[in-house]
Each structure stands twice: as C-alpha cells, then as structure tokens.
py3Dmol code that shows the C-alpha trace and the ligand (Angstrom):
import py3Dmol

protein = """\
ATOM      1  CA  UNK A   1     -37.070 -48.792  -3.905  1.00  0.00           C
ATOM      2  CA  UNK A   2     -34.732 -46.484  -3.506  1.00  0.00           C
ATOM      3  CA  UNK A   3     -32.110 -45.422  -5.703  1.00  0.00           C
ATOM      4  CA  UNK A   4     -28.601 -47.685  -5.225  1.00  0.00           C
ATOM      5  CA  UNK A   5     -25.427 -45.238  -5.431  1.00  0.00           C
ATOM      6  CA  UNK A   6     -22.676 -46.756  -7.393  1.00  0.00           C
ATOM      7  CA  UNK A   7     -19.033 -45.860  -7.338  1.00  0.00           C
ATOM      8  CA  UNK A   8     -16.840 -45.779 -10.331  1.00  0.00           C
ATOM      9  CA  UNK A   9     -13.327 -45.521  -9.943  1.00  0.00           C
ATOM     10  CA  UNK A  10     -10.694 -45.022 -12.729  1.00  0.00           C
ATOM     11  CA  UNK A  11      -6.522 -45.065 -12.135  1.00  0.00           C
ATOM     12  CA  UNK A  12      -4.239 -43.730 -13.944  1.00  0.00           C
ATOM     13  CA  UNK A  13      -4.288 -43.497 -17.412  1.00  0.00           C
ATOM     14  CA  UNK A  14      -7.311 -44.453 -18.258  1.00  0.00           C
ATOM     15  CA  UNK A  15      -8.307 -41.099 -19.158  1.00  0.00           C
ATOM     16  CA  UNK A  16      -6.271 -41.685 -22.209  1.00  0.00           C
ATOM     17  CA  UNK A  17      -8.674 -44.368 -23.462  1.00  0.00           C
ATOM     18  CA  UNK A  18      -8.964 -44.156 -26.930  1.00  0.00           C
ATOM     19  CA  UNK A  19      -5.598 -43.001 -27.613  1.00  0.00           C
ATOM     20  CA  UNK A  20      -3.650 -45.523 -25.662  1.00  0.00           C
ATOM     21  CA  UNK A  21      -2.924 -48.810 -26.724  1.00  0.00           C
ATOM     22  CA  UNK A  22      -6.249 -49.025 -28.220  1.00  0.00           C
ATOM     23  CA  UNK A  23      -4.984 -52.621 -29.710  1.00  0.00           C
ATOM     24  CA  UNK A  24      -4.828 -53.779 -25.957  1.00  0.00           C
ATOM     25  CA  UNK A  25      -7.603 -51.580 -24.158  1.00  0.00           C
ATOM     26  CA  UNK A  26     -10.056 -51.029 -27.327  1.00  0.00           C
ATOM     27  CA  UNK A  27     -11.137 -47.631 -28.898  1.00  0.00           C
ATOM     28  CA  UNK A  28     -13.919 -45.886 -26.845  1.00  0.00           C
ATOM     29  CA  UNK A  29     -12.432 -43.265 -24.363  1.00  0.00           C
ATOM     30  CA  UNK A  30     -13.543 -43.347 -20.661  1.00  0.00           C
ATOM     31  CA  UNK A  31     -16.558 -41.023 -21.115  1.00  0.00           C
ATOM     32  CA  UNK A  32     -17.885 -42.633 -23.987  1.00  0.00           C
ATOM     33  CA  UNK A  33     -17.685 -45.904 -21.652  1.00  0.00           C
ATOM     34  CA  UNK A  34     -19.124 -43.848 -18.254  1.00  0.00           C
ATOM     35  CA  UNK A  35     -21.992 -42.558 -20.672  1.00  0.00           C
ATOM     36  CA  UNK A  36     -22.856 -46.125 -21.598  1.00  0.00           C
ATOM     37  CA  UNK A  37     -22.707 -47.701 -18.032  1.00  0.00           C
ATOM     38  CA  UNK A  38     -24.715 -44.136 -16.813  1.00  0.00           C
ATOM     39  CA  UNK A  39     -27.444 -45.291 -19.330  1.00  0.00           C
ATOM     40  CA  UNK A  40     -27.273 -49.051 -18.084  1.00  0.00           C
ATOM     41  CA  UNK A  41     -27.568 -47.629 -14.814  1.00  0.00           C
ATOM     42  CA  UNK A  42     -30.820 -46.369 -15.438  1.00  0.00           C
ATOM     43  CA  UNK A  43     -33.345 -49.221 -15.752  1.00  0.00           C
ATOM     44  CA  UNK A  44     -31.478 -50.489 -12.632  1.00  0.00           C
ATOM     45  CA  UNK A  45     -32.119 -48.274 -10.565  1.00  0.00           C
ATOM     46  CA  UNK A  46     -28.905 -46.710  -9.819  1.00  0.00           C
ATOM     47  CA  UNK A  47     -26.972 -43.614  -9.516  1.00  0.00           C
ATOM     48  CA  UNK A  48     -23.603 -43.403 -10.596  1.00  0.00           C
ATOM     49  CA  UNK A  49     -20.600 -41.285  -9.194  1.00  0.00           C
ATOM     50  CA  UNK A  50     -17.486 -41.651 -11.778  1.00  0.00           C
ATOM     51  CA  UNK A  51     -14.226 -40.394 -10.347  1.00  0.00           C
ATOM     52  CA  UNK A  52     -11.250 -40.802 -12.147  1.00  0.00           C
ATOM     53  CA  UNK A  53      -7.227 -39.953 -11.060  1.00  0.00           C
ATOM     54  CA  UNK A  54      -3.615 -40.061 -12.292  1.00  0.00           C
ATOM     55  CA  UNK A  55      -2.754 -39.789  -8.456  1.00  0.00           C
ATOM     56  CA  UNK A  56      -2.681 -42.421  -5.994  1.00  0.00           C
ATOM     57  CA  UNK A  57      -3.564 -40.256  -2.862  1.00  0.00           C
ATOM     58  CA  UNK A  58      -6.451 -38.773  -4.284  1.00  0.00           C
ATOM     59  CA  UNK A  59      -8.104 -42.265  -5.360  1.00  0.00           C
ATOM     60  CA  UNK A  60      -7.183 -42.822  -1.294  1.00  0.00           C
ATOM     61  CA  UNK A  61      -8.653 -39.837  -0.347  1.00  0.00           C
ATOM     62  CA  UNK A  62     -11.407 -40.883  -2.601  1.00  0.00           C
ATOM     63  CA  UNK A  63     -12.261 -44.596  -0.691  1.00  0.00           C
ATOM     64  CA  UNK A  64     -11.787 -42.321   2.685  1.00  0.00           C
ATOM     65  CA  UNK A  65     -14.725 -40.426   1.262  1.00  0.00           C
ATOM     66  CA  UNK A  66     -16.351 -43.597   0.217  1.00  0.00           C
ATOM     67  CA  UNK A  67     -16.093 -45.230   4.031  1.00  0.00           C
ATOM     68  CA  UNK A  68     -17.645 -42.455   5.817  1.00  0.00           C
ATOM     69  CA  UNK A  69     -20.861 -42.573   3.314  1.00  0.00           C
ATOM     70  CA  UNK A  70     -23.934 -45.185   1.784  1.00  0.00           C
ATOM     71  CA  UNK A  71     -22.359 -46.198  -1.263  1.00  0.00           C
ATOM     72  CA  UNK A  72     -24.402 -49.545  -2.388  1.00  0.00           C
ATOM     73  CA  UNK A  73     -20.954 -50.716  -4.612  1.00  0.00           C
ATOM     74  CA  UNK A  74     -18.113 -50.061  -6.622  1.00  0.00           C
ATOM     75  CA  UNK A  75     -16.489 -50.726  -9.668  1.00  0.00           C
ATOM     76  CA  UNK A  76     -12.385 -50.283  -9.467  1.00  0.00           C
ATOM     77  CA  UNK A  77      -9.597 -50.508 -12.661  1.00  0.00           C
ATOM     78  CA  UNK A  78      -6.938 -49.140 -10.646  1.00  0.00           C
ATOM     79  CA  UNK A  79      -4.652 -49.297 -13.602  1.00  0.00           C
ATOM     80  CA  UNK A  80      -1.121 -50.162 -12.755  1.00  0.00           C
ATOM     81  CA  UNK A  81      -1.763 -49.636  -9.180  1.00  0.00           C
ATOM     82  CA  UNK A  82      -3.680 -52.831  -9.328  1.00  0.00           C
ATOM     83  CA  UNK A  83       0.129 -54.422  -9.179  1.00  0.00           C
ATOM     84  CA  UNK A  84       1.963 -51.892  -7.230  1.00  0.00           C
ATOM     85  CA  UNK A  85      -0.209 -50.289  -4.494  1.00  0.00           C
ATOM     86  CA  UNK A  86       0.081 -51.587  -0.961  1.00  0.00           C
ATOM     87  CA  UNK A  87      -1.659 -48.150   0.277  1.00  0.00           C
ATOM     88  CA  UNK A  88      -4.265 -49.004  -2.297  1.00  0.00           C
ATOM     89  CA  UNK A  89      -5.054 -52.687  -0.961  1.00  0.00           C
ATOM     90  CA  UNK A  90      -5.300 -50.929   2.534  1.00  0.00           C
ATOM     91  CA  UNK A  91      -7.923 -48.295   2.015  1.00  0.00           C
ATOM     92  CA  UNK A  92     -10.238 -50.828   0.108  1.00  0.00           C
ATOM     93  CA  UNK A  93     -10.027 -53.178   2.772  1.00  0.00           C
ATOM     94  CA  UNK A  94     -11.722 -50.577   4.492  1.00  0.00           C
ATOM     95  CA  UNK A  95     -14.434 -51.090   2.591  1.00  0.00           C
ATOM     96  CA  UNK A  96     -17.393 -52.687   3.047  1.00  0.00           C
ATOM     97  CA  UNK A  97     -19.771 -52.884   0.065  1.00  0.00           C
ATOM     98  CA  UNK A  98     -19.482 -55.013  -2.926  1.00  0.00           C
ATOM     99  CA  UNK A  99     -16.817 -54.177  -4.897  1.00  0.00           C
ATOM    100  CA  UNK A 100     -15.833 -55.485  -8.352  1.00  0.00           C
ATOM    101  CA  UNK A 101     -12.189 -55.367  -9.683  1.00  0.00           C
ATOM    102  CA  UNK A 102     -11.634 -55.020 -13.422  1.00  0.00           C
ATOM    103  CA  UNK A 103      -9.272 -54.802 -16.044  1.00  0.00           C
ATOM    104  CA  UNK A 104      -9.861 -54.164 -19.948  1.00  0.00           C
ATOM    105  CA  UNK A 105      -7.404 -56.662 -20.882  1.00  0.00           C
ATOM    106  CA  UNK A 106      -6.518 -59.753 -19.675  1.00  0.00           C
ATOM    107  CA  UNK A 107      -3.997 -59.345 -17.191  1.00  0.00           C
ATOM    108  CA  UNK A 108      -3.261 -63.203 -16.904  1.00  0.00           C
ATOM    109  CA  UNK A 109      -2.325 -63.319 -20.649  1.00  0.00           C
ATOM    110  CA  UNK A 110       0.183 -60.265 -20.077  1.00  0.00           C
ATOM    111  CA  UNK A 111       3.711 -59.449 -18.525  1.00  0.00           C
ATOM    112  CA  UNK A 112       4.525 -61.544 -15.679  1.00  0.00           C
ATOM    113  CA  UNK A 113       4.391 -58.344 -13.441  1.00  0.00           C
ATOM    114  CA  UNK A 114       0.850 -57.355 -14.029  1.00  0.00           C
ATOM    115  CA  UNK A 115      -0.114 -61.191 -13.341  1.00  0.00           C
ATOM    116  CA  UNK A 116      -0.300 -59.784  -9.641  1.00  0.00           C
ATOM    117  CA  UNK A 117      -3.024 -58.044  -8.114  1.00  0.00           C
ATOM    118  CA  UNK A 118      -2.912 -56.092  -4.723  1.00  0.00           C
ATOM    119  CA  UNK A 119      -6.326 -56.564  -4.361  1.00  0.00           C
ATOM    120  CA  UNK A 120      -7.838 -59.668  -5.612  1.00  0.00           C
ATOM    121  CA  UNK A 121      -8.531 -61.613  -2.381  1.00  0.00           C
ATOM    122  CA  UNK A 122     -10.024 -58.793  -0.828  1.00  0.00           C
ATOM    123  CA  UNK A 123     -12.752 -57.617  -3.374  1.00  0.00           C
ATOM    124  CA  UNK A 124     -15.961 -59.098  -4.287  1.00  0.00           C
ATOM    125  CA  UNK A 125     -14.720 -60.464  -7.778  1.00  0.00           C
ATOM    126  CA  UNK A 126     -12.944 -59.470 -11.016  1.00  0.00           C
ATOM    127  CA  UNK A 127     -13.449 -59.161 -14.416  1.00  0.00           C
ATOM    128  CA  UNK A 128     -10.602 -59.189 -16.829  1.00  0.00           C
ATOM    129  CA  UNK A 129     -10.746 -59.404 -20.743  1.00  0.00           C
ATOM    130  CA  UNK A 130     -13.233 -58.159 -21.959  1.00  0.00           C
ATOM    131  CA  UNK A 131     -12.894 -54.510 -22.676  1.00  0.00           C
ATOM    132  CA  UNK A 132     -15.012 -52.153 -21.961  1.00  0.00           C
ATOM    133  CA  UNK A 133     -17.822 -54.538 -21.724  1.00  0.00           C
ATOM    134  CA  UNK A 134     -16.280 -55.554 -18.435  1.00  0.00           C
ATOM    135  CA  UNK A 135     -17.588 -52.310 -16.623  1.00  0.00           C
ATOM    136  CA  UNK A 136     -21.427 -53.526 -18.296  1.00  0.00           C
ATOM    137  CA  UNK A 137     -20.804 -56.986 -16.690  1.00  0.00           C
ATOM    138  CA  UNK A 138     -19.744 -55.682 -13.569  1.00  0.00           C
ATOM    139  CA  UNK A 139     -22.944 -53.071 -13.313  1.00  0.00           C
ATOM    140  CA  UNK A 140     -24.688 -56.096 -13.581  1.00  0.00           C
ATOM    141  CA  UNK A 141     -23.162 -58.255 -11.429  1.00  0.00           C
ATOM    142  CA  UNK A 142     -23.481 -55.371  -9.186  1.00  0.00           C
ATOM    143  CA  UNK A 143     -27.124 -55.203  -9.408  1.00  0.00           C
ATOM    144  CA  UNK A 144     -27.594 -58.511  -8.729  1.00  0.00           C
ATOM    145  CA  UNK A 145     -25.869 -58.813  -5.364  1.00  0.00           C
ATOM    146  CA  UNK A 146     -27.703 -55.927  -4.203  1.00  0.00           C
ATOM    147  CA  UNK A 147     -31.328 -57.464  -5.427  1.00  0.00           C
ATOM    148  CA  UNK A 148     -30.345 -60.804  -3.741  1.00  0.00           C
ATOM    149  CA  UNK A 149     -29.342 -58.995  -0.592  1.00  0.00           C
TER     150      UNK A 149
END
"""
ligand_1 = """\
13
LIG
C -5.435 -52.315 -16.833
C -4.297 -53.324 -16.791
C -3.100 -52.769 -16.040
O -2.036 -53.715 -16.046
C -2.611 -51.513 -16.726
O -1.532 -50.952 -15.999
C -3.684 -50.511 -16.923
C -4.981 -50.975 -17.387
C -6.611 -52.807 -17.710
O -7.681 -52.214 -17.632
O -6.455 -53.764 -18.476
O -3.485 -49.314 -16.783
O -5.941 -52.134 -15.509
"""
view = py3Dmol.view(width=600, height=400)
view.addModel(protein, "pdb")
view.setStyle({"model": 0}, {"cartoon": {"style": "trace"}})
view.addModel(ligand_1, "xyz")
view.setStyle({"model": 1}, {"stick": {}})
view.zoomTo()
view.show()
C-alpha cells in the first residue's frame, strides 16, 4: 500500500510549547510532540509533513499548497485563529481530505470567546482536551478513515 501523506499544521504560538502556559497546554514543546506523532506515523503507514506559522497568510499559502497536491489528511490547531480567522475557514473549505481540528485544552471549558470556532462545521471532527495526546488520537482517527475508505 502505498505510503498516506499527512499534513500537520501548527498556528501561532505553538512553537512556544513548553514555555507557554504549560498549566493549560502541558510541558512537551511542539517537536518533542511532532517527533512522537512522526514515530506513530510509522507502523501506519504514513508520511508526515509538519508546518508550523506565527502568520496567518503563510498557513493560507500553506492549504493553497495543500489543494493543488495528494495529501491523504490533516491535522490543524490553528491557535487563536481557530476563533478569529474568516480567511482561515475559507481556504480549508477548499479542502477536500479528512481533516481533524484540535485544541490542547478544552476550549469549551475556557473564555467565552474561544468557545467559537471558525471552522468546526466544516472539518471532519475535533478533538479538544486532551493535550498533546490529542494530535495521537487524531493520527489515529486519521488512519482509520483512510483504511475504511
Ligand atoms: C489552542 C486554544 C486556542 O484558544 C489558543 O488561542 C491557542 C491554543 C489549544 O491548542 O488549546 O493558541 O488552540
């Protein structure tokens, strides 16, 4: 079979994982987190791309990229775009793959303003809650959807 190409996509300021907030978002930093999920990936077959950006247009310029190739799924935290970004919502909804929405914390349990997401009714799913383990879950939730396909 061959080899499924997965696309992880980090907003801003998740490259300060570790540092930031680690009460809300937990203490591993983002490439302690992509080296896990790259392992994971392994056994399943995939192949993962991890892109990460403080900049809206480039994570645009990014799902532009995304459209015009065979990507088998992605995995978005858009950070506090996730609330914010109408341009955002747009360029996923370009997209046709699975895609799976999550958040470290729990938005829901949070500030009113980040109980909003731009993009929940037009991705696959979300996971929410479960720190970093919710990048595992949604590998494997991944993998599953493409196996059942
Ligand atoms: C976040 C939640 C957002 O509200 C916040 O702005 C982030 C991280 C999370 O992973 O829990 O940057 O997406």
């Amino acid at each position: 079979m061959a080899t499924k190409k997965i696309q992880v996509i980090n907003g801003p300021n998740l490259n300060m994982l570790g540092k930031r907030e680690p009460e809300i978002y937990g203490s591993l930093t983002l490439d302690q987190i992509n080296d896990d999920l790259a392992q994971q990936a392994i056994p399943l077959g995939m192949d993962i791309d991890f892109f990460q950006s403080n900049h809206e247009g480039a994570i645009l310029d990014k799902l532009h990229e995304i459209f015009n190739k065979n990507i088998d799924g992605i995995i978005i935290n858009p950070g506090a775009l996730t609330h914010t970004s109408i341009a955002l919502r747009d360029a996923m909804a370009l997209i046709s793959c699975p895609v799976v929405e999550i958040h470290l914390s729990n938005i829901y349990k949070r500030e009113a303003f980040r109980h909003k997401s731009m993009l929940a009714d037009i991705v696959t799913g979300q996971i929410a809650g479960f720190g970093h383990y919710g990048y595992q879950m949604a590998l494997n939730a991944i993998a599953d959807m493409i196996n059942a396909s």
